[in-house]
N, C-alpha and C positions, 0 to 999 in steps of 0.2 A: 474696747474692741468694736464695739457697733459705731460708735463712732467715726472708727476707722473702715467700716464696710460703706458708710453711707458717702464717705467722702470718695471709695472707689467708683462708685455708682456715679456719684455727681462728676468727677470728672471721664468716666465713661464714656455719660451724656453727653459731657461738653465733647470729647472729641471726637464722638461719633456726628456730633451737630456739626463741627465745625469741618470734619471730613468732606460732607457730604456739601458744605458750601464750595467749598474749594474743588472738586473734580466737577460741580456743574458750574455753568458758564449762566450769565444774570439773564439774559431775555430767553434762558432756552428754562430757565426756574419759574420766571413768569409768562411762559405758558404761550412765547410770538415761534416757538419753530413750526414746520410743518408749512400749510399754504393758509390762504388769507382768501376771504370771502371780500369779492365787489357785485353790487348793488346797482345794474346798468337799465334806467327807465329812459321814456323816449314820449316826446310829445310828437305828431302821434302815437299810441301806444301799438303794438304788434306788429314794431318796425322790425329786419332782420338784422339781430346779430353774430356779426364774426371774427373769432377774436384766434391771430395769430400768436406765434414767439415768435423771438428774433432768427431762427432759422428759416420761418416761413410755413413751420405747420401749424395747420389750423387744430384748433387746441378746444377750442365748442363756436358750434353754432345755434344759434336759436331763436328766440322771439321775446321783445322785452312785454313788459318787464319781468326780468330775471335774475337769480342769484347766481356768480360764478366763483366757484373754488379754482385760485389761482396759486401754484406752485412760485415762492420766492426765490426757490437754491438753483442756479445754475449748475454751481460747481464749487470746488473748496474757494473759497475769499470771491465768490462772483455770483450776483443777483440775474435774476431773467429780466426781460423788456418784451413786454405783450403791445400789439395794435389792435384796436377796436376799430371794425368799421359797422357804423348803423344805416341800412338805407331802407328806405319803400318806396315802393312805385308811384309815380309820379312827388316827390321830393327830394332835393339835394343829400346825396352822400354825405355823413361827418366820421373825419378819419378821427381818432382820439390815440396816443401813446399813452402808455401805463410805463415806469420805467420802476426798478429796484432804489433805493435810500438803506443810509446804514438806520437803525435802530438805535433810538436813547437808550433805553434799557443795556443794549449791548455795549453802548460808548462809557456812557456814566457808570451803569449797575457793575459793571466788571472792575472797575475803578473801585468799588466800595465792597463788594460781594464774591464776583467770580473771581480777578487776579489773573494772572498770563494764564491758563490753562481754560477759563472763562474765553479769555480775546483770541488765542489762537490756535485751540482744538475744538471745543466746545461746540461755542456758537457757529461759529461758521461752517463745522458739520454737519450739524442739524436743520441750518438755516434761517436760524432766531437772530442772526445780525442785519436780517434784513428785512424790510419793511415796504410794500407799495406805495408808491406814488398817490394813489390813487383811491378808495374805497368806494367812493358813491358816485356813479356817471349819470346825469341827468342832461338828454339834450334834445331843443328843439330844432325838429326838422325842419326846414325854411319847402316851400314849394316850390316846384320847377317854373319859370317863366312863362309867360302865357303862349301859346303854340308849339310849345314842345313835346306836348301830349295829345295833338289833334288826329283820330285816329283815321282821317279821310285819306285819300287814295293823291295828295300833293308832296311836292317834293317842297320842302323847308329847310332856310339858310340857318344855320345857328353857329355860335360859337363854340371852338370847341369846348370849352370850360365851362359851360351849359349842358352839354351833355351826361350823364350822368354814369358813374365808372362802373353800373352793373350793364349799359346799353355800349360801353366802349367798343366793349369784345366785336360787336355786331357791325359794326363800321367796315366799308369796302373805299379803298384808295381810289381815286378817278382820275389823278394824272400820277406818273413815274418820274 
């Protein structure tokens, strides 16, 4: 009789273990749902960053170097796409895209762990199917060309692609 108690209990375990594998999905068990931390530094350091989505809101600004917690779920089976842009005064703008990747975890793990309920409720409600582009942004800002920061009272020719896209805005047209 204890015999037979112990063997209820061991298969108990197993199928409370093995339940519990099957309704989670493998990257949402090892812990990638949720958003994802990048790491955006800048030679110069206390360049401005700003970091849009693909609708076009701005999602943080601030000053590097800095840590950003970025959201990966769009929506059910769809990752977001962030753009960084870094500038400082007097040095070249660098735009940077961030774009969403599926997840090893979710491709393979689901394969071995999660099973259909894993690949197409799971993770991708949670967000664990996906994974950034991107974690660590390091970049050096190159300096604006010489005369384009001369602060005297002359008019100077430049190109436009010289100019730098936080001074765009400020531009007045001289023929129609």
């Amino acid at each position: 009789m204890k015999y037979f108690y112990k063997t209820i209990l061991f298969f108990l375990c197993f199928l409370l273990f093995t339940v519990t594998i099957i309704i989670n999905g493998c990257a949402t068990i090892f812990g990638w749902s949720g958003s994802e931390l990048v790491n955006v530094r800048s030679t110069p350091e206390q360049a401005v960053v700003t970091i849009t989505d693909e609708s076009g809101t701005k999602v943080f600004e601030g000053n590097t170097p800095t840590n950003v917690s970025l959201e990966k779920k769009k929506g059910f089976f769809s990752g977001k796409t962030y753009t960084l842009t870094i500038s400082k005064e007097g040095f070249t703008d660098k735009t940077i895209m961030i774009d969403t990747e599926t997840n090893g975890w979710y491709l393979g793990g689901n394969l071995i762990f999660g099973g259909l309920i894993g690949w197409f409720i799971v993770d991708p409600a949670t967000g664990a199917m996906w994974t950034l582009s991107a974690n660590e942004i390091d970049v050096s800002l190159e300096p604006l060309k010489e005369g384009l920061m001369d602060n005297t009272n002359q008019i100077k020719v430049v190109l436009f692609k010289d100019v730098p896209a936080s001074l765009r805005g400020n531009m007045v047209r001289v023929n129609k």
